[in-house]
Each structure stands twice: as C-alpha cells, then as structure tokens.
N, C-alpha and C positions, 0 to 999 in steps of 0.2 A: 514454165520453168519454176521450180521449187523451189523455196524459200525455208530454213529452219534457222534457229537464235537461240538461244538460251540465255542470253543477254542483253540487255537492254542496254543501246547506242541514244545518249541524250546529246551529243553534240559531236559535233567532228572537222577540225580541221584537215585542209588542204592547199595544194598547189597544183600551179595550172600542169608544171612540164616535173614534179621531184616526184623521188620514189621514196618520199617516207609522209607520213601522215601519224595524225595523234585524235585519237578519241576519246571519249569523255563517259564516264560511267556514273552511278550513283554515289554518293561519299565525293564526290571532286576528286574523283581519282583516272589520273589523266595514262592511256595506253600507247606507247610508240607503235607504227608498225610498218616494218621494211618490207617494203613491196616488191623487193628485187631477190630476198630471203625468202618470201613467204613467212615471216618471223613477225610473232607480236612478243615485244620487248618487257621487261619489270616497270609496273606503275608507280607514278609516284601523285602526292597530293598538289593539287593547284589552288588559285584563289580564283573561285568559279563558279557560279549556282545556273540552277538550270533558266531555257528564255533566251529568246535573242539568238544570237553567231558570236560566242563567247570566247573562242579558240582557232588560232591562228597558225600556220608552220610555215618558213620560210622554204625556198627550191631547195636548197642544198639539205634539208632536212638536220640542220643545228641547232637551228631555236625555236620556240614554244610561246606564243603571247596568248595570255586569257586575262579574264578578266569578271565583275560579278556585276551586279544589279544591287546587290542588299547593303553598299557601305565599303567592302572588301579591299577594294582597288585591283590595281592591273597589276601584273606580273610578267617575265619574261623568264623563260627555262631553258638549261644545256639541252639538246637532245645530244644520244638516248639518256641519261643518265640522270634529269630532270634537277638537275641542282641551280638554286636562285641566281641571277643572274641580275637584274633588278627590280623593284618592284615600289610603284605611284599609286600610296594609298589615298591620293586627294584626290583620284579621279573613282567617282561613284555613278550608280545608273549606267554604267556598259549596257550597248545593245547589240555594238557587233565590234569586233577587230579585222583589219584587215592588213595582209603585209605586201607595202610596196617595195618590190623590189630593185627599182631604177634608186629609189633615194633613200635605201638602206632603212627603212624603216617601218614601225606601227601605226595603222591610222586606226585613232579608236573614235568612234563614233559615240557620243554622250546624249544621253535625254536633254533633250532642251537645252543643249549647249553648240550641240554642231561635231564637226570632224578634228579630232586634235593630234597633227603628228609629231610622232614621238622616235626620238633616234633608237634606232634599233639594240645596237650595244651599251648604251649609257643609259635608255629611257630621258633624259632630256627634253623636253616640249619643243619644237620648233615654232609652228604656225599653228593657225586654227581658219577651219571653213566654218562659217558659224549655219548656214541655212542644212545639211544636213541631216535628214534622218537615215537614211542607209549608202551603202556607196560600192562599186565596185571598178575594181582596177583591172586595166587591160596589160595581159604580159606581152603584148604585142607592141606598145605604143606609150608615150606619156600622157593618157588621156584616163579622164576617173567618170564613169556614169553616175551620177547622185541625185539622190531622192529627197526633193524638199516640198512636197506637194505635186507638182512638174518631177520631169523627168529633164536634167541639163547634163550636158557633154559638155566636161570641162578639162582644159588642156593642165595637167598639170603641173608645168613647168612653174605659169607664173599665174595658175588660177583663173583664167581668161575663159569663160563663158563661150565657150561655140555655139552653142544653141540650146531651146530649151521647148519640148513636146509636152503638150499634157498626160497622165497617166488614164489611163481607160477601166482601171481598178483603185480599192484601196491599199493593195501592198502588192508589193513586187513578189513572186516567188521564188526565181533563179534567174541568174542573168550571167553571158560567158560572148566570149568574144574569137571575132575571127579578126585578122590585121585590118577587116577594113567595115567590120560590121559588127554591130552587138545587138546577141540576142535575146531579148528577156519576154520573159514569160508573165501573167500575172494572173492575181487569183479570182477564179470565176472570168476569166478575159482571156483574150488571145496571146497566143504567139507572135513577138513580131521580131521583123527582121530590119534595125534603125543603120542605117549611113552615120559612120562617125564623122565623115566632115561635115555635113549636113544636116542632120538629125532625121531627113527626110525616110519614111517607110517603102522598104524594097519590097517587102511580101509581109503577109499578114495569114495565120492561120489559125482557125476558128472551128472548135467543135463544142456540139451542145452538149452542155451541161458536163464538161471535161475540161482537165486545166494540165499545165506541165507541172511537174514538182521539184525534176532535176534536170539541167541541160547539162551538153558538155558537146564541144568544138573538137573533133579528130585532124588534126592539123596534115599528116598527111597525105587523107583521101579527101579532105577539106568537103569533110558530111558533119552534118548538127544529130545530136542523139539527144534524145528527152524519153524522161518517163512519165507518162500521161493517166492521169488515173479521174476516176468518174466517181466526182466529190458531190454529185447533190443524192443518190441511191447508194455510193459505196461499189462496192466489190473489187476484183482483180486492176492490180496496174499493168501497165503496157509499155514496151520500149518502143520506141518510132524511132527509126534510121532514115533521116531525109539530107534530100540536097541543099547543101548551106544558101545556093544561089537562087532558089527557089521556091522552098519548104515544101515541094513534093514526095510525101511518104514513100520509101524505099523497098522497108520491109517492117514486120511488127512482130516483136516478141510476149508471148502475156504471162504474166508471172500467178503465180495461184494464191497471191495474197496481195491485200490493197497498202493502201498510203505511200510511204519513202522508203523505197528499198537500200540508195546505197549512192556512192558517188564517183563522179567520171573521173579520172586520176592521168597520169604521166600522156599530157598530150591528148587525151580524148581517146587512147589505144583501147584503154581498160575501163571497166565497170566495177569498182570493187563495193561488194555488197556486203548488207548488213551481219549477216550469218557468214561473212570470212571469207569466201567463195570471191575469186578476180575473174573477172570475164574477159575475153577476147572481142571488143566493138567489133570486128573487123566478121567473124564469123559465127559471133554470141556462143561461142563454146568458153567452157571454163578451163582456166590457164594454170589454176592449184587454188589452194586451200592456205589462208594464213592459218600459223598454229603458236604458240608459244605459253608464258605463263598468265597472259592473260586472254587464255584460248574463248572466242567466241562460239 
C-alpha cells in the first residue's frame, strides 16, 4: 500500500469512538479534522513543542487539550475554531495528556510529578496520581493502565490498584483496550493480551526483531489491528488483522514505507493515515481522502 505526505504529522490527537481528531504541525500549529467530511479545518496556534503525546480531543470532537515540555503550560481549545478556553501555565514538563471521558476531564501526566486531573471546562486540579509516567484510559470501563516502572491496572473510581505486572520493555508503544482486555504493545517486546480484572496474560505474541507501533480495537468484529514494523534493519511497515481472543494473524497489509503510518479512529472501523488517506479495517480499501486548508 502507498504512502505519500507532503507534510510532516509531529503529533496527533485522538478518540477511541469521535469523528474528529487534531494534529499538530511545525510552528505549534494545531489541524482539526472531520472524519465524517473528509475535511481538514483552518489552524490555529497551541501551547505545544514537539516529544511526548502533547495533544488530546475529546469524543464529541469540542475540545483540544495540549500542552509543552519547555515551560509553556497546558491549554484547552474550542474545536473547530481553536479559541482559548483555559489555560495552566504552572504545569511544566508535559509528557502526555489524556482525556477521560467518564469524569469530564484532562489527565496530564508531568515529569516527575505523576498524573494530575484536571476538570475539563474550567482546568481546575482535581486529584493527583503521583507514581505515573504514562497512562491510558479504557472507553470501555472505569479503569486507567499506568506506567510507573510496573505496569498497574488501576480502577479509577477511587484509585484502587487491581494489580500490577512488570514491564518486559523500557517503554510502552501503544496500548488500546477491549471491555475486558488491554492490549499493549512494547518496544523491542511483545505483544500482549492483559485481563483487566486480573492483570493475568491471555496471549502473548512475539516476532523477532519486530515491534507494534500502533494498535487499535475494531469494536464490532471485536479483531485487534497493529502496525508492525522491523526496527532493528528498518524497512516497510505491516498492518496485522488478528483475533482479539487469540492474537492469531488474520491477514497482513505491507505498506511501501517504514516507521508510523497513521492512527485507528471511530471505533477501530478506520485507519486514518498519515498522507490523509481513511482506510476501511474491515477490507483495507480506502474510504476517501481528507482535504481542506490545511491539506496533507
């Protein structure tokens, strides 16, 4: 499958089940783009430098949360229209953001401070998880996977520790969840398939000198899609369509250029890639072309 760009995608927000997403360009200049249009929207500036998962969108594709590493602080933005909304210049060292959507809010994850949630409309601090270094939230469940050395499955109701696995890598690379399982990937390491009440490993899958770089859950046909690329020689990435209950590869796409192509969108339906192009998970043909003023 072909790959062309003419622009360089240095960060991008998403949702697990919305049809709009925001990416991030050079200059901190942040791109709407409606996946239900095929329309990429007028940019506007954020408070955001590159590194890290900087950039966040809620489901309903209204708000905009970024944030920087150099000082800047965090922000929140209208979508489409990108006008401030508010914005925590005393939070420095962003490494990722992430939007929960059961308690209306930002969890910004800080260097050496931990996870701090922040109400969604007001920016307001709520709570803080202090052992955090990365984190992801399940739209299936009140439960947060987070990264503090270990890997813990934590309820996030009232922060209650279900369990806690060691990591088989130094960093996580993608991780996405089914209602009853989360899949994460890591770098130079396997595939695995963890039991959310449990933490216990259903399947495990393992190729040499290959790692996943993007997963995504098709909620419907309830199959796990990754893109697999072969990071210690390089060359073409690979899409894997396997069985979520299993991890028995289904079927395999190869694309004619290596590293991160693009990210799974509305439900695990879609693949929307780097160069603009939506794909169809279901039979890898392409669904259209986003286009607009800030055409890819």
């Amino acid at each position: 499958m072909k790959q062309h760009s003419e622009r360089q995608i240095l960060d991008i927000g998403v949702s697990y089940s919305g049809s709009v997403l925001v990416y991030v360009e050079r200059h901190a200049v942040a791109y709407p783009v409606n996946l239900d249009e095929f329309t990429i929207l007028p940019g506007f500036p954020i408070e955001w430098d590159n590194g890290g998962s900087r950039v966040a969108v809620n489901v309903a594709g209204t708000r905009c949360f970024t944030g920087s590493y150099g000082g800047k602080g965090v922000g929140a933005y209208t979508l489409p229209g990108g006008n401030p909304v508010w914005h925590r210049s005393d939070l420095a060292r962003v490494q990722q953001i992430v939007v929960d959507e059961r308690a209306s809010a930002a969890v910004v994850v800080v260097e050496n401070v931990g996870a701090i949630t922040l109400d969604a409309e007001s920016g307001v601090r709520r709570r803080r998880y202090g052992a955090a270094t990365r984190l992801w939230i399940s739209p299936f469940d009140s439960f947060w996977l987070i990264k503090d050395g270990d890997l813990k499955g934590v309820d996030a109701d009232d922060m209650r520790v279900r369990w806690a696995v060691g990591a088989k890598s130094f960093a996580i690379l993608s991780c996405t969840f089914s209602p009853s399982t989360a899949f994460v990937s890591e770098s130079a390491g396997p595939l695995r398939a963890i039991d959310l009440d449990t933490g216990k490993s259903k399947w495990e899958l393992c190729r040499a000198d290959e790692h996943y770089l993007e997963l995504g859950y098709r909620e419907d046909t309830k199959t796990l899609h990754g893109i697999r690329w072969p990071y210690k020689y390089g060359g073409p990435a690979s899409w894997d369509l396997m069985g979520a209950n299993d991890g028995e590869i289904i079927s395999t796409v190869v694309f004619d250029s290596g590293g991160s192509i693009g990210k799974f969108v509305k439900c695990g339906s879609s693949l929307f890639c780097y160069d603009g192009n939506l794909i169809d998970t279901a039979t890898s043909q392409p669904i259209g072309m986003v286009t607009g003023e800030g055409v890819i």
